[in-house]
C-alpha positions in Angstrom: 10.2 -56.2 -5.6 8.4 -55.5 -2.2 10.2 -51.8 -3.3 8.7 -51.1 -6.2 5.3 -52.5 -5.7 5.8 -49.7 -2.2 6.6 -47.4 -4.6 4.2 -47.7 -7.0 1.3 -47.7 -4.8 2.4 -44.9 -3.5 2.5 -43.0 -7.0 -1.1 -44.2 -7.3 -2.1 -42.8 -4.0 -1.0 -38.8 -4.9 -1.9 -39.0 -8.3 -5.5 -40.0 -7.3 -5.8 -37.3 -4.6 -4.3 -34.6 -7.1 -6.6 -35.4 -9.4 -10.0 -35.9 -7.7 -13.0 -37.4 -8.6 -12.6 -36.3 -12.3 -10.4 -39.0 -13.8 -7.6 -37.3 -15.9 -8.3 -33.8 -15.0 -6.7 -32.4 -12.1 -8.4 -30.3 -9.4 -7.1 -26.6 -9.1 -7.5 -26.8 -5.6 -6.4 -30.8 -5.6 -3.0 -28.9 -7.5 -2.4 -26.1 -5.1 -3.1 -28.4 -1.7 -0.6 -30.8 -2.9 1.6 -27.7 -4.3 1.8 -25.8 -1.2 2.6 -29.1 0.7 5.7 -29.2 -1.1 6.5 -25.5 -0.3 5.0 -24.1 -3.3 2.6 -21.7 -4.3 0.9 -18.9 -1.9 -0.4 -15.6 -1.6 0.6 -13.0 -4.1 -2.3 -10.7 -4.8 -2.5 -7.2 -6.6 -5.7 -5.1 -5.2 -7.1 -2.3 -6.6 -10.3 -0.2 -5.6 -11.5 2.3 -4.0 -11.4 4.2 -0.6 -12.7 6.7 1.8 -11.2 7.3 4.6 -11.1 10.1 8.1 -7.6 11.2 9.7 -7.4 13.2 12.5 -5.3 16.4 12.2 -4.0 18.9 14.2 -1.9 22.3 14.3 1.0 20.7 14.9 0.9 18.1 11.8 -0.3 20.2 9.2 1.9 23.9 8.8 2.7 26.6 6.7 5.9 25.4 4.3 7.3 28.5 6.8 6.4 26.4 10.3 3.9 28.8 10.8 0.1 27.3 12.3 -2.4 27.5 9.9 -5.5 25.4 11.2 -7.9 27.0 13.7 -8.6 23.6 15.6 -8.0 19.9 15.1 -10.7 18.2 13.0 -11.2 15.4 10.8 -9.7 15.2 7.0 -12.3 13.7 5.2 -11.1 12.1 1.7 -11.6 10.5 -1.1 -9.6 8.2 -3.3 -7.7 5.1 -4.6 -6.0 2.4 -3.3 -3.8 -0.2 -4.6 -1.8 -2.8 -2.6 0.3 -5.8 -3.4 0.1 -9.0 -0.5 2.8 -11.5 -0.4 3.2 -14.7 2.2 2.3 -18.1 2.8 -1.7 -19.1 2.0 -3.0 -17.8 5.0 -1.0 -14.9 6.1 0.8 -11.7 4.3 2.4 -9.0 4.6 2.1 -5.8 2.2 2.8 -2.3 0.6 0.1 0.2 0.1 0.0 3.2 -1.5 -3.4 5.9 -1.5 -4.0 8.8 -3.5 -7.0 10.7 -2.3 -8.5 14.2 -2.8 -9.2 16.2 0.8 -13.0 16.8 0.9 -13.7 18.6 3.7 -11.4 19.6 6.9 -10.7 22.2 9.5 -10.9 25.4 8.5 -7.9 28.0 8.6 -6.9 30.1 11.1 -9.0 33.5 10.8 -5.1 35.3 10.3 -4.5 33.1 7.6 -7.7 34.1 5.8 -7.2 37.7 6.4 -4.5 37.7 4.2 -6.8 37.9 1.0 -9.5 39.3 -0.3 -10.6 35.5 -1.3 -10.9 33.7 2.2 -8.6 30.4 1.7 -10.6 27.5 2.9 -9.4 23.8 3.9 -11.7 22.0 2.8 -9.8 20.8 -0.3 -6.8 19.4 -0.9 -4.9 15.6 -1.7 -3.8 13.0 0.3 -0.8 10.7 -0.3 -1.1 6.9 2.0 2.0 4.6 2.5 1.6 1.9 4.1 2.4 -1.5 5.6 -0.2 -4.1 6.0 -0.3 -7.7 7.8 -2.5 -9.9 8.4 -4.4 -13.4 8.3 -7.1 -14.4 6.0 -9.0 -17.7 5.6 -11.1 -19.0 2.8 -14.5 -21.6 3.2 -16.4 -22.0 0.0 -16.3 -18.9 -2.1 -15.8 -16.9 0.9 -12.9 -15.0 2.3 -12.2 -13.4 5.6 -9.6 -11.7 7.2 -8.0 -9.5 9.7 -5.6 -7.1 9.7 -3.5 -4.6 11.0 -1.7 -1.5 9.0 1.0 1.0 9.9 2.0 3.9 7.9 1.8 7.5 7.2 -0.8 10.0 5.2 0.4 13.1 4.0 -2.4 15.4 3.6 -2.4 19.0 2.1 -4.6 21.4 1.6 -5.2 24.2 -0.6 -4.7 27.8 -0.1 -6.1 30.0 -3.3 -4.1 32.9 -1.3 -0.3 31.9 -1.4 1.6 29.9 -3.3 3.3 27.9 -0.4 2.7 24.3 0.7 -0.1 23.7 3.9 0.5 20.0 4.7 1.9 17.3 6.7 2.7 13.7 7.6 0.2 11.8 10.0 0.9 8.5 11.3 -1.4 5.8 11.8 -2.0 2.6 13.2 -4.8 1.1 11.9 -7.1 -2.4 13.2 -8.9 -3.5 10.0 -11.7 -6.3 9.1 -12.3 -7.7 5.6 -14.8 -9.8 4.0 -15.2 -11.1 0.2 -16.1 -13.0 -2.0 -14.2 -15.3 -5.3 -15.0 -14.4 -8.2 -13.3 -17.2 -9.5 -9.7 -18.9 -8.3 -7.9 -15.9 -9.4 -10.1 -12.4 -8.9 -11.4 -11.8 -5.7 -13.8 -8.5 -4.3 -13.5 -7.7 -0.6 -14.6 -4.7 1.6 -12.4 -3.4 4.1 -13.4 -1.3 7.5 -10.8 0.3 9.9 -10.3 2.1 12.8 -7.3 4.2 14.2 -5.9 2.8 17.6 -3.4 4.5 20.3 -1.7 6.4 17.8 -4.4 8.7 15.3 -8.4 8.6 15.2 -8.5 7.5 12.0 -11.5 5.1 10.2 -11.4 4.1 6.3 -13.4 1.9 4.4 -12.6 0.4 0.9 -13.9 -2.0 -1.8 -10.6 -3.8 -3.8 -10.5 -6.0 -6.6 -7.9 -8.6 -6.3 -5.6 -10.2 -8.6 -4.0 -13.8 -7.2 -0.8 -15.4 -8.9 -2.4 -18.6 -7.2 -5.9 -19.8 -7.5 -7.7 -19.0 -3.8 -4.5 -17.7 -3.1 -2.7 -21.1 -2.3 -5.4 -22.0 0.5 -6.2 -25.5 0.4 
């Protein structure tokens, strides 16, 4: 007897903190506290939006398809694009894949033999931009509010357009980038967040990007 009446008290106990103040109605975040407890639900976000972003390039990352040096000094490649990521891991950290497709909106400018190759002067200030990625990181929610740090490793692939041969200018840069985020809920499931970054040892690199986010788990499993 002693048993059940254990038992059964107990039963009480988690039912009334699942369900809250509101009698008969359970509380999402009630659910996915007492959820994750048991080794259940987490992060698992989709983010889209939209990003701009700097990458340092040099002579010896971007070439002529033929090896040959096409850029008359390093400079930045300014672009312009979208992002979308998918986040998976326990409530409070994650790990990720990104992927980027951007258009190159202004860069070095070609070598002055390159240009003289045509009677219209190639330029290098357009061109596309493919990102790939691999982000991790920590977040933490208080109140509608979400915050978060990470880092990201990966490669952008940036070429660049040459009106006078058919041949491909471009190459791979790698990065390793130190990034800070801040958002907001929308509600349990959508979130909007804003994302700043800099380049660090490896590439000079800086982006900035505003993401939608779609979460499997309301607030993303945080408690």
């Amino acid at each position: 007897m002693t048993t059940q009446l254990a038992t059964a008290a107990l039963t009480i106990f988690v039912t009334a903190g699942v369900a809250g103040a509101n009698p008969g109605q359970a509380s999402p975040r009630s659910d996915t506290h007492a959820a994750a407890m048991l080794g259940g639900p987490g992060l698992v976000r989709l983010e889209v939006g939209a990003e701009m972003g700097q990458t340092e390039i040099n002579g010896s990352a971007i070439r002529h398809s033929e090896g040959a040096l096409v850029l008359a000094h390093r400079g930045p490649a300014d672009t312009v694009g979208t992002t979308v990521r998918v986040l998976v891991g326990p409530a409070r950290a994650y790990l990720g894949l990104e992927l980027g497709i951007s258009t190159v909106t202004a860069a070095p400018p070609f070598r002055s033999d390159v240009a003289l190759r045509s009677a219209e002067a190639p330029t290098s200030s357009q061109g596309h931009g493919l990102t790939l990625a691999w982000p991790f990181g920590f977040q933490a929610t208080a109140g509608p509010v979400l915050l978060g740090f990470e880092a990201a490793v990966g490669w952008r692939r940036i070429s660049l357009d040459d009106p006078s041969s058919r041949e491909a200018i471009s190459g791979a840069v790698p990065f390793f980038e130190a990034r800070a985020r801040a958002g907001l809920w929308v509600t349990p499931r959508i979130s909007l967040a804003a994302t700043v970054g800099t380049g660090v040892v490896v590439n000079d690199s800086k982006i900035a990007s505003v993401v939608v986010g779609f979460s499997r788990f309301p607030w993303d499993g945080d408690p």
